[in-house]
N, C-alpha and C positions, 0 to 999 in steps of 0.2 A: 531487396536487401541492399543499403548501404553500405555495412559491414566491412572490415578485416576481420574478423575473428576467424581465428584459423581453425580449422578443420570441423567445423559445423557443420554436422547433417541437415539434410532438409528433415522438415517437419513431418512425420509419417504418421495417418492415422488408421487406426483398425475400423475396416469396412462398416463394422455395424454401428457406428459410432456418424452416424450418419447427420448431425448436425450440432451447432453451438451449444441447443439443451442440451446435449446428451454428453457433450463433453464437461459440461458445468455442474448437471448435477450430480451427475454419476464421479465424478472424481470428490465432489464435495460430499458423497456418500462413502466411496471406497480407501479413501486416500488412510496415507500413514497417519494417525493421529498419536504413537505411543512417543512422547518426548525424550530427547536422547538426558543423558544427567546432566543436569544445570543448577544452578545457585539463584535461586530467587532473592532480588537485590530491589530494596526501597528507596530512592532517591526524591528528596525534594528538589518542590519547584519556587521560582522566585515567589509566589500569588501564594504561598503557605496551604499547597499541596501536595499531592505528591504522584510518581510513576513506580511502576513494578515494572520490573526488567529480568528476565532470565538470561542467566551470564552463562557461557561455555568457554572459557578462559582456557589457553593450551600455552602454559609458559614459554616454550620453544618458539613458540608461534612469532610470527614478524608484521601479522595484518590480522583484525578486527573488523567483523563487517556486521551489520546493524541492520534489521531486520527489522518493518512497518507494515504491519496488517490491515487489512481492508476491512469495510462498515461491517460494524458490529461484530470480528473479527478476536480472535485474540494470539496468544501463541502457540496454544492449544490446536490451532489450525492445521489441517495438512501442508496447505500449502509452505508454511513457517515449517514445522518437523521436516517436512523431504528437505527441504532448502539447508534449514541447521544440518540436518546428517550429512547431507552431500558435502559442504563445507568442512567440517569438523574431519570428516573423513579426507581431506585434501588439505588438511592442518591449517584451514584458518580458527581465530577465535571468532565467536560468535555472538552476540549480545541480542535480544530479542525482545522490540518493544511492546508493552502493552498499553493502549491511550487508555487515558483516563475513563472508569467508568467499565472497564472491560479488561479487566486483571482478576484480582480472587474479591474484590469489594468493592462497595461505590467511592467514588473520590471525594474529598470534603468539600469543595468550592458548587455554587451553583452550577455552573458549567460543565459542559463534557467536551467533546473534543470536535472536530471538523474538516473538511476538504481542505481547507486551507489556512489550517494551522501549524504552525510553522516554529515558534517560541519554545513546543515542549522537544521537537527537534534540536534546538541550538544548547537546550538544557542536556537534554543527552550525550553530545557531541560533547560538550562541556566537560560531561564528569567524566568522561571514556577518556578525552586529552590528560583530564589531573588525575585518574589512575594510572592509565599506563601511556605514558608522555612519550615511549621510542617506538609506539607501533604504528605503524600505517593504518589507516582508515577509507573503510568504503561502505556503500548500506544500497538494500534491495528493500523497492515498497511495492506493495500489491495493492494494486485499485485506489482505493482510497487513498491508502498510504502514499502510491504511486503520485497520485495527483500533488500533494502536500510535499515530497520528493523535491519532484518540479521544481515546484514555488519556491519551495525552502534554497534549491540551488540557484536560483534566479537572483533573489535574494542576497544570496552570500558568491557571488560570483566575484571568483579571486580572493577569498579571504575565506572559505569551509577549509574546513581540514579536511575533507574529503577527498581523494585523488581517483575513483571508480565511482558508479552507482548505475545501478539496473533497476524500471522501474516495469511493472506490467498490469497491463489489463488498466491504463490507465484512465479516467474519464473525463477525456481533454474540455466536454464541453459539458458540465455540469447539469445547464437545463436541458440540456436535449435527450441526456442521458437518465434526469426526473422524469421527463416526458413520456421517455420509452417505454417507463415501468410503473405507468401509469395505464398503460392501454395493455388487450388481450392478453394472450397469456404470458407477457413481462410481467402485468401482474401481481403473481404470485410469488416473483423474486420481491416486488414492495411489500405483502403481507408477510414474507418472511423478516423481512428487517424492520417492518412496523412491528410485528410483535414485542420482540426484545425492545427499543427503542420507547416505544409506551411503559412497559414494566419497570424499567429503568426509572424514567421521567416521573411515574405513580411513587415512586419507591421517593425519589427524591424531594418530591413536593412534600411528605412526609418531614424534611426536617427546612425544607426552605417553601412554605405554602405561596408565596407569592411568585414563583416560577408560573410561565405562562402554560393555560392547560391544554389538550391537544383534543380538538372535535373532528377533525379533518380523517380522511380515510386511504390519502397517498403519500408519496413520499417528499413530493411538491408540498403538500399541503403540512405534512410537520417541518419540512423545512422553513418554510413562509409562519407558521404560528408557534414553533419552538427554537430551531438552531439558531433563525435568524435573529430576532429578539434576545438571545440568551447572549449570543457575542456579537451583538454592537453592531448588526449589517440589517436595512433597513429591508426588511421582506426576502424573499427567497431569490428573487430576479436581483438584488442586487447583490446578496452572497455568491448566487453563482457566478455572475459577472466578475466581482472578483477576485474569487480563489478558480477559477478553473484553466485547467495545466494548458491548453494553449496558448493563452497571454502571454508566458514565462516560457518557451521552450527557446526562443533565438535568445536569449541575456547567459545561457548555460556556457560557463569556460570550465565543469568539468568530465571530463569524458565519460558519457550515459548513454545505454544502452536501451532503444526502448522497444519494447516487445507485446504485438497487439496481435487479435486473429479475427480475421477476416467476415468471422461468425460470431462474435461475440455478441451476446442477443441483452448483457445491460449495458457498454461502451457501443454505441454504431464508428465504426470502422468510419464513418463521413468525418466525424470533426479533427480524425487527426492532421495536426496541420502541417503534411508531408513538404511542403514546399518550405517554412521554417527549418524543419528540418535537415532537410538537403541544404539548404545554405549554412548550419552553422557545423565549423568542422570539429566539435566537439563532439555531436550525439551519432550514435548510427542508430539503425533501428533494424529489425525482423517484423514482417506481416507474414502471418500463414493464412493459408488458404481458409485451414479447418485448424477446430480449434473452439476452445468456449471463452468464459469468463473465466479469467485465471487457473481455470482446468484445460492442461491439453495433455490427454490422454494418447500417447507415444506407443508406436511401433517400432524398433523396443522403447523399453519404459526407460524415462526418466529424460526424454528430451529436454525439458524444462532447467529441469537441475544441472544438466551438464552446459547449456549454454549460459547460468548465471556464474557458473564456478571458471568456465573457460572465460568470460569475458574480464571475469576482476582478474585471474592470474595473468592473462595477457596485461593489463593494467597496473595491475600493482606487485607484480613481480620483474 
């Protein structure tokens, strides 16, 4: 731990909880899934499409924090709900994005969204500034989102409106982390996100037939014969080269928090680039020991939640 963040416990897990699986799927089984009340809000994008955002707006409120789900993810997520309550309950506002393709419909553009895309970020960011122009701004991504975080901070170094951001379970090296979930039993994390991802893609060739089709059986493999081709990046090797969050993490001047676990069995704990890190004095970071993919199931509950909401109020209060 590089951290200041004051008064954070370590990471405590319950004994039978005895590896990365078990913290991943078991929380992506059990987790809070009941959304707290929010305003489902349609905003267009420049490309004459559009986002769904559930809004948790707390007038009194002084800070807005913005919220990015990981692949094939939505807001509907546990991980998003615990996060939104824990916040809202500590009177931040809340905004929660949903990428294109993974809201309540499909989006109108051929397109869906990616590790490192970064544009429907600055969109959002955008409208949140011309609604509410005197709040502070900060935003948590998980995995995916996490990556695209990154980027998007790299990016906009010195010039986001962002003054906080926490990003987790991030996958700093894109192919290595295709690779993972490509062999044993990663696996079955790729057949879980193949599934929806094909259905999606079937759905869409339906009104755009000349989208590339998908014969491939990994995650590598729709990457290289659909994402890559759909946005402009020549094969899978070269997408992941580059959108992936270790390129980007020394360019960040704004103060980010990043949070990885040790067992994380679809991020391998190798590609984080601790040594960028440590050099730049914007980011700290937390590694547990144990822990999953975006699931780390706490002795007591809610470790996760308290160290995103302690990091931005240390931050933006």
């Amino acid at each position: 731990m590089k951290t200041n963040l004051r008064h954070v416990p370590a990471f405590i897990s319950p004994r039978w909880y005895f590896n990365g699986h078990m913290h991943t799927v078991t929380r992506s089984l059990t987790g809070d899934t009941n959304p707290p009340a929010v305003e489902r809000i349609e905003i267009p994008t420049p490309d004459d499409d559009f986002l769904e955002l559930d809004c948790a707006i707390k007038p009194d409120s002084d800070e807005i924090i913005v919220l990015f789900h990981g692949l094939e993810g939505s807001t509907d997520r546990y991980y998003i709900v615990e996060t939104m309550k824990t916040l809202l309950e500590n009177d931040f506002s809340v905004v929660a994005v949903n990428f294109r393709s993974c809201g309540s419909k499909l989006n109108n553009q051929p397109r869906f969204y990616h590790s490192g895309e970064t544009n429907d970020y600055r969109t959002v960011f955008r409208w949140i500034r011309q609604q509410y122009p005197n709040k502070k701004m900060g935003a948590v991504g998980f995995s995916l989102g996490g990556n695209a975080l990154v980027k998007y901070l790299s990016e906009e170094a010195g010039s986001t409106p962002l003054q906080a951001a926490v990003a987790i379970s991030v996958p700093y090296d894109l192919r290595l982390g295709s690779i993972l979930l490509s062999s044993g039993i990663h696996r079955l994390y790729g057949y879980y996100f193949l599934r929806t991802l094909t259905e999606k893609l079937e759905k869409k060739r339906q009104q755009f037939p000349d989208l590339p089709s998908f014969s491939g059986s990994t995650i590598y493999d729709f990457d290289d014969q659909v994402t890559a081709p759909i946005h402009g990046f020549d094969g899978a090797d070269d997408y992941y080269e580059q959108c992936s969050a270790r390129r980007f993490v020394e360019d960040i001047t704004t103060h980010t928090l990043l949070v990885h676990s040790h067992e994380d069995p679809m991020c391998p704990i190798e590609a984080m680039p601790l040594a960028k890190i440590n050099q730049n004095k914007f980011t700290d970071y937390i590694i547990t020991d144990s822990g999953g993919h975006v699931g780390f199931r706490s002795k007591p509950k809610g470790w996760l939640q308290f160290v995103i909401e302690n990091y931005l109020s240390s931050n933006l209060r």
